[in-house]
C-alpha positions as a printed Julia matrix, in Angstrom:
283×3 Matrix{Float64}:
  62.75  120.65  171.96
  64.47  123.56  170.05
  65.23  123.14  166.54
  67.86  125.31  165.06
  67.29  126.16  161.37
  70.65  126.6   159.54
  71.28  130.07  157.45
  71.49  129.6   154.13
  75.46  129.74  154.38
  75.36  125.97  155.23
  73.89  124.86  151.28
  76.3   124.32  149.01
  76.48  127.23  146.28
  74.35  126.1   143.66
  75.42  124.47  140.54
  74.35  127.36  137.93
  77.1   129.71  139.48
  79.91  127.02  137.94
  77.6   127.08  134.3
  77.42  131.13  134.72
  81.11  130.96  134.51
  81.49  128.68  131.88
  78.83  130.08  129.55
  80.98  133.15  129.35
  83.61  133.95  126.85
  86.4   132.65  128.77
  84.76  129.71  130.12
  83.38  128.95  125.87
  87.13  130.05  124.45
  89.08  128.1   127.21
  86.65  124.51  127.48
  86.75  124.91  123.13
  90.52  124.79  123.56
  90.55  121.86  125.72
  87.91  119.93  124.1
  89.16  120.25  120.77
  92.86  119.14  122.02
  91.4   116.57  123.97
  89.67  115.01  121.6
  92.23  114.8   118.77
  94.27  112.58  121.59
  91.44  110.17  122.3
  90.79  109.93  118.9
  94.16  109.29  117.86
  93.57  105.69  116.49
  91.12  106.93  114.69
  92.3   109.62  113.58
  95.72  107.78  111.91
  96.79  104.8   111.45
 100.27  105.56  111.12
 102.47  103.56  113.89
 103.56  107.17  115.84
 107.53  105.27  116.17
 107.46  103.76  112.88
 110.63  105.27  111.2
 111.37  106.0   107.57
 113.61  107.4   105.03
 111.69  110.21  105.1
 113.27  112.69  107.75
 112.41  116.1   108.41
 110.0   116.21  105.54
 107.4   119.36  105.3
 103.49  119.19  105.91
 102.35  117.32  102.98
  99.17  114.55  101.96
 100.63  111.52  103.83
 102.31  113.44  106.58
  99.68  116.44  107.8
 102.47  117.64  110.21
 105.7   116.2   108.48
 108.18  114.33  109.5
 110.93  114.56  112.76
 114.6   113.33  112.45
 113.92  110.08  112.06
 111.53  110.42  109.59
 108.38  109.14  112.19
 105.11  111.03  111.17
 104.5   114.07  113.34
 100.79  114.24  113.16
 100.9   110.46  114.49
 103.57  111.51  117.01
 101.88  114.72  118.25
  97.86  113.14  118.33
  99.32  110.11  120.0
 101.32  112.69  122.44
  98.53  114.45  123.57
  96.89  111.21  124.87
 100.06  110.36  126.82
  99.96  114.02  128.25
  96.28  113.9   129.37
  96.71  110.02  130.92
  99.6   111.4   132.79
  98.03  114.75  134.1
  94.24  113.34  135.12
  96.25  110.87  137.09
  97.87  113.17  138.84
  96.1   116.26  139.4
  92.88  113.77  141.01
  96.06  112.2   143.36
  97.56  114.8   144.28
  93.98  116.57  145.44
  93.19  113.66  147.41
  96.09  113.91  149.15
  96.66  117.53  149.8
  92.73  117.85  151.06
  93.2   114.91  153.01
  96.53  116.52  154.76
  93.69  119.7   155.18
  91.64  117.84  156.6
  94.07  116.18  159.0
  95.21  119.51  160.12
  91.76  120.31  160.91
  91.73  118.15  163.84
  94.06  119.62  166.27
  96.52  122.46  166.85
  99.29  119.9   166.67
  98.42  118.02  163.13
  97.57  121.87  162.07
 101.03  122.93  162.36
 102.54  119.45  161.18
 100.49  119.39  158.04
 101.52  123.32  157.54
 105.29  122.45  157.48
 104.77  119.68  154.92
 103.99  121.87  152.97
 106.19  124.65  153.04
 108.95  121.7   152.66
 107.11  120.87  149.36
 106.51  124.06  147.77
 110.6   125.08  148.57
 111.28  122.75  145.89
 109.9   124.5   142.32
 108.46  121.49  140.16
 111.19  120.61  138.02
 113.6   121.0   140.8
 111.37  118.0   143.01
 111.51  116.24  139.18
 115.07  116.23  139.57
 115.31  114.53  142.78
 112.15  112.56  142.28
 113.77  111.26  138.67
 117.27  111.06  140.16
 115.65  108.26  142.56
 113.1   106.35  140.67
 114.81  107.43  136.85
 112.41  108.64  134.4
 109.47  106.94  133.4
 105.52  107.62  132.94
 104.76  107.12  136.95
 107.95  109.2   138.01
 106.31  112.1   136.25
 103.47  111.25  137.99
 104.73  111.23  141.6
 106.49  114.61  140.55
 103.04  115.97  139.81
 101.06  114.77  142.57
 103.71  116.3   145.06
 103.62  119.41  143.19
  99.94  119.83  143.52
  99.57  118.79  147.22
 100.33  122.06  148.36
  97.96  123.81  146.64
  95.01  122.06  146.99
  95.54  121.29  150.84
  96.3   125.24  151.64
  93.11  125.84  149.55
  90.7   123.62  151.59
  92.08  124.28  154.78
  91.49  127.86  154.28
  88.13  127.25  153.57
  87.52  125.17  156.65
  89.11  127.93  159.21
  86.73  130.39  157.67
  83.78  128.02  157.57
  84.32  126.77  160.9
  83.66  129.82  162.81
  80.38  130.9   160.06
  77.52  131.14  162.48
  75.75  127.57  160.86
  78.62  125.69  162.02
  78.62  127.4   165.75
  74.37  126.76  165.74
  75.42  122.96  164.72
  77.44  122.15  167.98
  75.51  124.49  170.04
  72.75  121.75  168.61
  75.03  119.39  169.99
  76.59  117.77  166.67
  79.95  116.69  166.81
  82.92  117.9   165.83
  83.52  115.73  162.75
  79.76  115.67  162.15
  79.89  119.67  161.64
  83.05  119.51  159.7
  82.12  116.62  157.0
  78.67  117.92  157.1
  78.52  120.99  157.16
  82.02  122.85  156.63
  83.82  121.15  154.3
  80.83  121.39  151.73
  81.23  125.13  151.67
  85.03  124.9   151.21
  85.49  123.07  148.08
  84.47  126.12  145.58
  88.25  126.96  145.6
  88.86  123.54  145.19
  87.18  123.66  141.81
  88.99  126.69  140.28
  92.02  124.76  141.96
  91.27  121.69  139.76
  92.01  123.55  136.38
  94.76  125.59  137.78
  96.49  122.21  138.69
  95.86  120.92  135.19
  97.34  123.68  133.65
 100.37  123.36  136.09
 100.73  119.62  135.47
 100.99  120.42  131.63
 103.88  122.52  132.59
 105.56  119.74  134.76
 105.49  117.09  132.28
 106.17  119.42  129.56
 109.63  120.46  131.14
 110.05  116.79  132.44
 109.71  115.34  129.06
 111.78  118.42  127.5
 114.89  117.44  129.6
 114.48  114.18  128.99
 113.32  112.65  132.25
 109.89  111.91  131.79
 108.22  109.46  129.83
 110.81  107.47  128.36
 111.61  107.34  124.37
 110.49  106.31  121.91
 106.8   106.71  123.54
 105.73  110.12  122.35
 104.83  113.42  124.49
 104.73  116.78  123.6
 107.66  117.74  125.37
 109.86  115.29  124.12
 108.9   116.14  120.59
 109.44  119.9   121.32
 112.97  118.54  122.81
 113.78  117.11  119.78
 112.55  119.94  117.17
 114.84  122.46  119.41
 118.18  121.85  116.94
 116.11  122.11  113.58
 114.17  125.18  114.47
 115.98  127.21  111.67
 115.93  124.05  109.25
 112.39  123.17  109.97
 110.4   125.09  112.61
 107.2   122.92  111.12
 108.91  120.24  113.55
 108.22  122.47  116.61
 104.87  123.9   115.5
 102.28  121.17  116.09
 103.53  120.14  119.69
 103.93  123.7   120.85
 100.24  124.64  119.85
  99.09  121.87  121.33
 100.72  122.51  124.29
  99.82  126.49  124.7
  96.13  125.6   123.55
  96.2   122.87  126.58
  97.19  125.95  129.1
  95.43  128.58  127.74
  92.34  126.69  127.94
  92.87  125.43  131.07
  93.54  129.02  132.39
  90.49  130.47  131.23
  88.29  127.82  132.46
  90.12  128.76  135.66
  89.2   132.26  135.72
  85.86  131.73  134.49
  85.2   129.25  137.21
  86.47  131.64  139.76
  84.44  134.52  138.5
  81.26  132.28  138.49
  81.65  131.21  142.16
  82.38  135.3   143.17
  78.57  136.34  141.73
């Protein structure tokens, strides 16, 4: 009997190739940015104990000892508001991002098993991405009204596209790699070679796709929250703060200043561990 030994092409690309990418400055600056951001939201009850919606007399009060941040229009504390924000944002966003991967790679890997689910799967998502995100927040929001799981439906949607065009790229090109013709030739079948072999060396897109998504879902709930239909008030998010710190920007732009670093150190990070990710997996 003939045994067929599989090229190298069928392993998956090895772990240290993510870590290469991540030990460089991008990959340091961007998971610093994140961490650091991150963990002042899970930390949040630790952090203060200031109720984030307890109002006071106090409104629109500078940075000071008992309010790091100050005070919004309704005298709430802004450090509690903004710490306690960032926790909504991240609950919201690594809800999403993991459902809508699930389903977009699941839609790829539906299309994957004939001509006709191909093309099916293919307009599903051209219908998706013809709606920008806030414009499928509109009609998502319009339906269900705001709330936290609105926001993340709109998300989810948003990133199905993305991740399902990604992995079914991967499995066209993988497909036809000569490991995967040497495993049916070896008689394998046709979902053994694609969950077995071809799909494992598609999902290094995936990966750099992961913090892209984040970064996008930031966005999303951001402008959600900004125009008032995401999570509903008086529950804090960044957006909504920056919403509210829009008419005392020449007043008080302290108001705005905590949320909106926040929310570009969020990004920011999230890009660069994007492109450090995706220069990692191209060595």
């Amino acid at each position: 009997m003939t045994v067929l030994a599989l090229p190298l092409d069928s392993r998956r690309r090895p772990r240290s190739r993510y870590l290469a990418g991540l030990r460089t400055w991008r990959g340091l600056t961007g998971l610093a940015l994140v961490g650091v951001v991150a963990l002042a939201g899970l930390l949040a009850p630790l952090l203060t104990d200031t109720d984030p919606n307890a109002q006071s007399a106090l409104a629109l009060a500078g940075p000071g000892g008992q309010h790091p941040f100050g005070t919004d229009d309704l005298g709430r504390d802004l450090f509690s508001r903004v710490l306690h924000g960032i926790g909504t944002d991240l609950a919201i966003i690594l809800t999403a991002v993991p459902l809508g991967a699930l389903l977009g790679c699941s839609a790829a890997l539906i299309a994957a098993t004939s001509r006709w689910a191909d093309l099916t799967v293919q307009r599903l998502f051209d219908l998706l991405l013809s709606f920008p995100g806030l414009i499928l927040g509109l009609a998502v929001t319009a339906v269900l009204g705001p709330g936290r799981w609105p926001v993340v439906i709109v998300i989810a949607l948003a990133e199905i596209p993305g991740f399902g065009r990604q992995l079914r790229a991967g499995l066209l090109v993988q497909r036809e790699r000569e490991y995967a013709l040497a495993a049916r030739v070896g008689g394998a079948s046709r979902a053994r070679v694609l969950l077995r072999h071809v799909v494992p060396n598609a999902v290094d897109p995936l990966i750099v796709q992961s913090a892209v998504a984040l970064s996008i879902g930031v966005f999303i709930e951001g402008g959600l929250s900004f125009l008032g239909l995401g999570v509903r008030p008086p529950e804090p998010t960044l957006g909504s703060i920056l919403s509210q710190s829009v008419a005392y920007l020449a007043t008080n732009p302290t108001f705005a200043a905590a949320p909106l670093a926040a929310t570009t150190a969020l990004v920011l990070g999230f890009t660069l561990i994007a492109e450090a990710l995706n220069r990692g997996i191209r060595r």
